[in-house]
C-alpha positions in Angstrom: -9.6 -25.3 3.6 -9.3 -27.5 0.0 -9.9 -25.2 -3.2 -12.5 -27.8 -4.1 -14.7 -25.9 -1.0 -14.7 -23.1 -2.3 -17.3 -21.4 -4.4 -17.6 -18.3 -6.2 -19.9 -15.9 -4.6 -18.8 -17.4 -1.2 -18.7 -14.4 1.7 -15.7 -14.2 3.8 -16.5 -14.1 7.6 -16.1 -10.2 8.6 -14.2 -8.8 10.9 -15.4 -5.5 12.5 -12.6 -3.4 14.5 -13.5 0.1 16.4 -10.8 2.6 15.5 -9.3 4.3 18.5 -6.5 6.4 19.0 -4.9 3.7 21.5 -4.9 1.6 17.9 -3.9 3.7 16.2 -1.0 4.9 18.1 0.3 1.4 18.7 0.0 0.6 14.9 1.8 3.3 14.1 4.7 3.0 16.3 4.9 -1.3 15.5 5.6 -0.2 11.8 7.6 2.5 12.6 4.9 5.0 10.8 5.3 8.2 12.8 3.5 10.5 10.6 1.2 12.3 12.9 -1.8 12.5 10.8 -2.4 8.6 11.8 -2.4 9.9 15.6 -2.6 13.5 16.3 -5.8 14.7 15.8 -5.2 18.5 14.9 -2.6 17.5 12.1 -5.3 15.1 10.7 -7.8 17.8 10.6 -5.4 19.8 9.0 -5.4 17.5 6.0 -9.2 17.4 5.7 -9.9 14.5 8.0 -12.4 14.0 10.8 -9.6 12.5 13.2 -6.8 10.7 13.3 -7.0 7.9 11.0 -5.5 4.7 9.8 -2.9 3.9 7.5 -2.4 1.7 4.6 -0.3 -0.9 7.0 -3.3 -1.4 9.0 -5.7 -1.9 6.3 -3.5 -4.2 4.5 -2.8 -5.8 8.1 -6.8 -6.2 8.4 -7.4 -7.8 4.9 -4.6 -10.3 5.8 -6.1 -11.3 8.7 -9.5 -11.3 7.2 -8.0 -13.8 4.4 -6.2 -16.1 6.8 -9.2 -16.4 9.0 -11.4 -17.6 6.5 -8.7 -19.5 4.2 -6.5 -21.1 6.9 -2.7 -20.4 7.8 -1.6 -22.9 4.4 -3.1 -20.8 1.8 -0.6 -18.6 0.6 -1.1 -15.2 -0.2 0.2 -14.0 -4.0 -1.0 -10.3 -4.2 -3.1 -8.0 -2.7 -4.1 -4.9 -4.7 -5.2 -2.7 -6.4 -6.4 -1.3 -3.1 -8.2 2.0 -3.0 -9.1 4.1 -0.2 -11.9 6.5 -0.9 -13.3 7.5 2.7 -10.9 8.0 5.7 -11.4 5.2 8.4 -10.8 7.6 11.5 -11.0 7.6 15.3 -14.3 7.3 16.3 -15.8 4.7 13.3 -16.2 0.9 13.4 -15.0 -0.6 10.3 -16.1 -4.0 8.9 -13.7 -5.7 6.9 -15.9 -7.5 4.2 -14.6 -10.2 0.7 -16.4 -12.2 -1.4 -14.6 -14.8 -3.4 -14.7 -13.9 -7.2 -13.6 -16.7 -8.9 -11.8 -20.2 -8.3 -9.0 -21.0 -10.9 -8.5 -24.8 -10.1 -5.7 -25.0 -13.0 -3.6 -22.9 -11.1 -5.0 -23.5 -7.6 -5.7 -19.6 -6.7 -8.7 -18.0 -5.8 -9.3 -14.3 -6.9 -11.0 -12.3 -4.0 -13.0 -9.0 -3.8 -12.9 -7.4 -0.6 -13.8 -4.1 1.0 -14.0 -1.9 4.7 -17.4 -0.3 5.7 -18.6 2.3 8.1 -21.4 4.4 9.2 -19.4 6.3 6.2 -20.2 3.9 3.8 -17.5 2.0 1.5 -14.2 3.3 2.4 -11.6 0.8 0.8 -11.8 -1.8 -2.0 -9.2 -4.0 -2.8 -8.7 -7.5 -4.9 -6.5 -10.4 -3.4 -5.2 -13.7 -5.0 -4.5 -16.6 -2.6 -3.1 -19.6 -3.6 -5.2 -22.9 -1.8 -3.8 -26.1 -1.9 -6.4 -29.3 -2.7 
């Protein structure tokens, strides 16, 4: 992808991932994040969650992959944040991974991105990105 392709307002292809405890479980041991509320259901639902649920590493693994999909392995990612989660994303929900580009800063060849997870819950994360595209 050039920068001179892209467009603000321009949707990111979504990804949609089901959320089982199988993932979740193997997410959390790959980044060595063993606290149980991201896989044992009865310590989530301790902390006022529905289910086990997923973790920041996962999310910010999912918007990754969401950018790199759409933008190619060259761009180069600069920042990703402020990220907010609102809504737990637990076992049982199918969350879309969703962006829109914001704006296009040929001067400094980056593109400011918006992006955000849905369920049946509604919006459960937002979170801003800036990639760096070359062209």
């Amino acid at each position: 992808m050039h920068l001179s392709d892209i467009v603000a307002g321009a949707e990111l292809p979504p990804i949609s991932i089901p959320i089982t405890l199988q993932r979740l479980v193997m997410e959390a041991g790959a980044n060595r994040d063993l606290s149980l509320m991201h896989h044992d259901t009865k310590v989530a639902q301790a902390t006022g969650a529905p289910d086990a649920f997923a973790n920041t590493f996962f999310l910010m693994g999912m918007f990754e992959r969401l950018m790199r999909d759409w933008a190619g392995p060259k761009a180069r990612i600069r920042k990703i944040g402020p990220l907010r989660m609102m809504i737990f994303n637990a076992v049982g929900d199918t969350v879309h991974f969703k962006g829109v580009v914001e704006s296009v800063d040929e001067t400094t060849g980056t593109v400011t991105l918006d992006m955000w997870v849905e369920s049946q819950r509604g919006k459960t994360v937002t979170a801003k990105a800036v990639l760096e595209v070359k062209g």
